[in-house]
N, C-alpha and C positions, 0 to 999 in steps of 0.2 A: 707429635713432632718435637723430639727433643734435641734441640745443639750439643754437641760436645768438641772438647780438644783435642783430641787425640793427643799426642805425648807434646804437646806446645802447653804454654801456658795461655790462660781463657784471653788476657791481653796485648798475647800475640795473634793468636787464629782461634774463631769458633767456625766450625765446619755447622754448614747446614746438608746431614747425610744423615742417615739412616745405620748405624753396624748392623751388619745382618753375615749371617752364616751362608757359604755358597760353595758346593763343591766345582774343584776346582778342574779344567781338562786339558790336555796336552796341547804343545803349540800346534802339532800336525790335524789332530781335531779341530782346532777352533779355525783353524786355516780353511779347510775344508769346509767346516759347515757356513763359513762367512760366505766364502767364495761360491758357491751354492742357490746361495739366499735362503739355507735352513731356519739359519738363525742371525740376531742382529751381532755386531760386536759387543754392544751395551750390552747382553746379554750373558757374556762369558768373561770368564777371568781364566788364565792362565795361573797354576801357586808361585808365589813370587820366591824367589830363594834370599838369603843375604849374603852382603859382596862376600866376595872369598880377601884374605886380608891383600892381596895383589892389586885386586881393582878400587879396594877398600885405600891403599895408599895413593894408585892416581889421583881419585878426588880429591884426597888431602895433599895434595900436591898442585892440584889446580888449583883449589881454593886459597891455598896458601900465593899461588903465581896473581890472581883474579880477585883477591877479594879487595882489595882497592880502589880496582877497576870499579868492581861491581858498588861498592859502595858512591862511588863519584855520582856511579848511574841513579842510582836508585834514591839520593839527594836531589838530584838534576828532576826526576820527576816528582817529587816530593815538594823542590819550589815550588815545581808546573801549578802542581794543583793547591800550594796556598795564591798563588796568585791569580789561579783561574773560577776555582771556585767558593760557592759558601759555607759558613762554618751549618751543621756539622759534618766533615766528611767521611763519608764511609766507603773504606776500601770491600769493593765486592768481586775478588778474584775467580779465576775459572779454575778449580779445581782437576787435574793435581796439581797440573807444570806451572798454573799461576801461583799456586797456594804458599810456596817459599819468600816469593816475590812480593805478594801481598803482605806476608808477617814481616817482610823489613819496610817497607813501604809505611804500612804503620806505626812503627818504629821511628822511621827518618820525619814523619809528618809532628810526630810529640815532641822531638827534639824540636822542631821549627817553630814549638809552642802551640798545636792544635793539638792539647791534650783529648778532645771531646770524639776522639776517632775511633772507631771500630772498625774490626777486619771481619767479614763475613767470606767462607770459600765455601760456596755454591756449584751443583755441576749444570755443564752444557755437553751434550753430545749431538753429533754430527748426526743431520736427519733426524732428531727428535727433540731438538728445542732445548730452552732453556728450562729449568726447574721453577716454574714457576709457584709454587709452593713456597719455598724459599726466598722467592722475592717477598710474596706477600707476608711471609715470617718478619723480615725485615722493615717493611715499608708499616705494616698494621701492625703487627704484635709489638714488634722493639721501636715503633715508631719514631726511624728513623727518615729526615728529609728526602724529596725524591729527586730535589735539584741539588742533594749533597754524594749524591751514590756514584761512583767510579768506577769502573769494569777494568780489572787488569790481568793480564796472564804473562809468561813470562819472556815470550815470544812466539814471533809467526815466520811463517814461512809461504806458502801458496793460498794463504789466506781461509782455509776451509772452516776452521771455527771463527773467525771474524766476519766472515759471510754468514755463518752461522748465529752468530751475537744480532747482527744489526737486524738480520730479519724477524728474531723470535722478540727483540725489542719491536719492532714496526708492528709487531701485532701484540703485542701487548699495549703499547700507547694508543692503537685503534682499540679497544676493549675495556682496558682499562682507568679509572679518575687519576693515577699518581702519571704524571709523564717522564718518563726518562731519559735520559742524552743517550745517543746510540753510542757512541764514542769506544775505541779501546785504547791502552793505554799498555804498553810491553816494554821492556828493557831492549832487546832487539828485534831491529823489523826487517829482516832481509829479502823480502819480498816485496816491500813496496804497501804495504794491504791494512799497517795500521793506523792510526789519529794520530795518537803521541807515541814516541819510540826514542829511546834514548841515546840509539845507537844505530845501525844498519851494519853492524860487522855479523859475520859468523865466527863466532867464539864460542870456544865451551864455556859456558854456564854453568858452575862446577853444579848446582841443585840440578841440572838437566839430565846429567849421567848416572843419578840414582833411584832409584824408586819409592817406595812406601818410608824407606830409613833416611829420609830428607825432607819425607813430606807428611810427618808427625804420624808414622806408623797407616797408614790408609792406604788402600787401594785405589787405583782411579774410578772414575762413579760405576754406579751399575742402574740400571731399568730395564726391570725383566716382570716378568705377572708377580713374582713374590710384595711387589711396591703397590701400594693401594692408592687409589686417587690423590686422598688426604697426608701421603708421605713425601716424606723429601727421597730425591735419587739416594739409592744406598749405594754401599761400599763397604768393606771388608777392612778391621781393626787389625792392624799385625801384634798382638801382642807379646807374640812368642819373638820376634825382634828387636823389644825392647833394649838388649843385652847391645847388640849393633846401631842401634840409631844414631843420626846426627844430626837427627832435628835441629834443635836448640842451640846445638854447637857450633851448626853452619850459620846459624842466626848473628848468634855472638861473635864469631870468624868475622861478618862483614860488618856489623854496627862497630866493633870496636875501631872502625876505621873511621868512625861518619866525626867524630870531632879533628881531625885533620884534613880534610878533603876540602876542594874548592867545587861545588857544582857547577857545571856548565849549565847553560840557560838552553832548554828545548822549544824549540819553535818549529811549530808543524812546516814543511817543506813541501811545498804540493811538486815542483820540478824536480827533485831528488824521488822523490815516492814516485815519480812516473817513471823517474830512470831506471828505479832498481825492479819496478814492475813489467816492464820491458824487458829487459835482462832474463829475470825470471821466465817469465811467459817462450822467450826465443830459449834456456837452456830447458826450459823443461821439452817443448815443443822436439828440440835436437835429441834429447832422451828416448823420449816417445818412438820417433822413427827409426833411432840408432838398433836400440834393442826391442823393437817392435812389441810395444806394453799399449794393448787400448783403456787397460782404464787407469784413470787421472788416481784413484788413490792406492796405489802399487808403487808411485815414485814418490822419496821422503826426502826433501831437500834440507839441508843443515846438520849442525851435527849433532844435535839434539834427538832431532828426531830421528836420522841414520840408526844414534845409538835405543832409540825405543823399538825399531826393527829389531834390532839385534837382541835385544834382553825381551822381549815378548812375541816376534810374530816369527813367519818363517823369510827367512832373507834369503835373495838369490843372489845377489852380488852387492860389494861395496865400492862406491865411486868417491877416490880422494884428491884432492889437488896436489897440497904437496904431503906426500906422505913421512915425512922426517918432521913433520910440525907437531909441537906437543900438545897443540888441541887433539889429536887423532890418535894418539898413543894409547887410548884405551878402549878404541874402535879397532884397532889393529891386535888386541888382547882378544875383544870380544870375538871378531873373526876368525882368528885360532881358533879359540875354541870350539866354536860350532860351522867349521871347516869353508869358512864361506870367501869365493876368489874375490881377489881385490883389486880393481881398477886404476891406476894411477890417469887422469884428466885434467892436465897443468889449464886446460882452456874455459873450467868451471869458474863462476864469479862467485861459488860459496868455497867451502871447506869440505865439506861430505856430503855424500847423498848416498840411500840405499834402494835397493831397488827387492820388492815383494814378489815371490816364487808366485807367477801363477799356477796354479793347480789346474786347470780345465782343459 
């Protein structure tokens, strides 16, 4: 089990993954064999492309509208946890969509004077747990504290990997000597489902609308038979992407904001969290009957994840509030292209959602 950074430097992100070579198969295959139950998702990769220079300037366009924003946020939780927890802390994000988020996270935590931090991006995948490999890489090998580890990703939505965090945590503390806080920690919660959340808006997250070329060349995890007991979940190195990447530059885009910002102070909210979990729970429920979908993971609420529909799976339709909003301007790109109608829904409490072809 060796760590590496992918196109980050070791200070910002050590990935605890595996590079491993994987052919790659069409989005209408993997749809199919998922839907099926041939095979898992964790299982396949779709080849990832690089932006075309079009979708390539939205995000430089977001990040330029956002990264203020994002830096406010991303200080605001950087307080949190000098004030919450003890020194040393170790950002432990969920790889991919946390893994931007963790490298400014520790970033904004050194500026506060907790030099002693390290970023670990470990995977979780839905129905098969966390990498525990990886944990124990962390807690025994780099022995790092277990009351100093922090779970972050970069946002949630219907809660599926934060239900998925808290329970592979409850069994790991039943099994395990190191105990750990179940906790998570995201820049926005719009569903109500996380601990600490910076935010509860649906905003683009300019890192949310790219892929592997935001998230220091990598794929999202993989656990397929090629992973042996004793490995970490792999993932696929882009390094023919190199030329495209904005790793680092997306990094640079928002710390250089962190010496003018004023953080807001985050304080867990348990009657807003109920609110927005309500909300959720009654739009997805209206989803469900509307366009008559019985399973729960066919509907992608936010726009994060809308736009991860659209760049890897097969999408049946795109649901947007207001569609003149320049959050959506490169959901409305992606739909062009792979010819998918589009819903206008002024009575939505997010911004996008897409909804997964079923096949059956």
């Amino acid at each position: 089990m060796m760590p590496f950074s992918g196109s980050y430097q070791p200070e910002d992100t050590v990935f605890l993954l595996k590079p491993m070579a994987l052919a790659g198969v069409d989005v209408a295959t993997k749809e199919r064999w998922i839907q099926s139950g041939q095979r898992h998702y964790s299982e396949l990769l779709t080849p990832e492309q690089a932006p075309n220079p079009r979708y390539l300037a939205l995000f430089e366009a977001l990040t330029a509208r956002y990264a203020r924003r994002l830096a406010t946020e991303i200080m605001a939780l950087a307080r949190h946890l000098v004030e919450t927890r003890p020194q040393p802390i170790t950002v432990a994000s969920l790889a991919r969509a946390g893994t931007p988020v963790g490298a400014l996270l520790a970033r904004a935590l050194r500026r506060l004077g907790r030099t002693e931090v390290r970023h670990y991006s470990l995977s979780i995948i839905r129905d098969r747990g966390i990498d525990e490999n990886a944990l124990k890489f962390i807690l025994r090998r780099e022995g790092r504290e277990p009351a100093g580890l922090v779970f972050v990703d970069g946002w949630t939505a219907k809660g599926v990997i934060a239900g998925e965090l808290r329970q592979a945590l409850r069994h790991w503390n039943a099994r395990q000597p190191e105990r750990l806080d179940e906790s998570l920690h995201v820049v926005s919660d719009i569903g109500g489902v996380a601990d600490v959340a910076a935010t509860d808006d649906d905003y683009a997250i300019p890192s949310g609308i790219l892929n592997a070329t935001v998230s220091g060349l990598t794929s999202r995890s993989i656990l397929n038979a090629a992973i042996g007991p004793d490995d970490f979940h792999g993932c696929v190195f882009y390094t023919e992407f190199a030329p495209h990447d904005r790793s680092l530059w997306f990094l640079d885009q928002v710390t250089g904001h962190f010496a003018d910002v004023e953080p807001a102070t985050v304080r867990p909210d348990s009657d807003r969290r109920l609110e927005h979990r309500r909300l959720m729970r009654e739009f997805l429920a209206r989803v469900h009957a509307h366009y008559r979908i019985a399973d729960r993971n066919f509907v992608k609420p936010g726009v994060a994840e809308a736009t991860r529909v659209l760049l890897r799976r097969l999408p049946d339709r795109l649901l947007l509030r207001e569609p003149d909003h320049p959050d959506v301007e490169h959901l409305w790109l992606l739909a062009e292209e792979k010819r998918v109608p589009v819903v206008v829904d002024p009575a939505m409490p997010i911004q996008a959602t897409a909804l997964i072809k079923d096949l059956s």
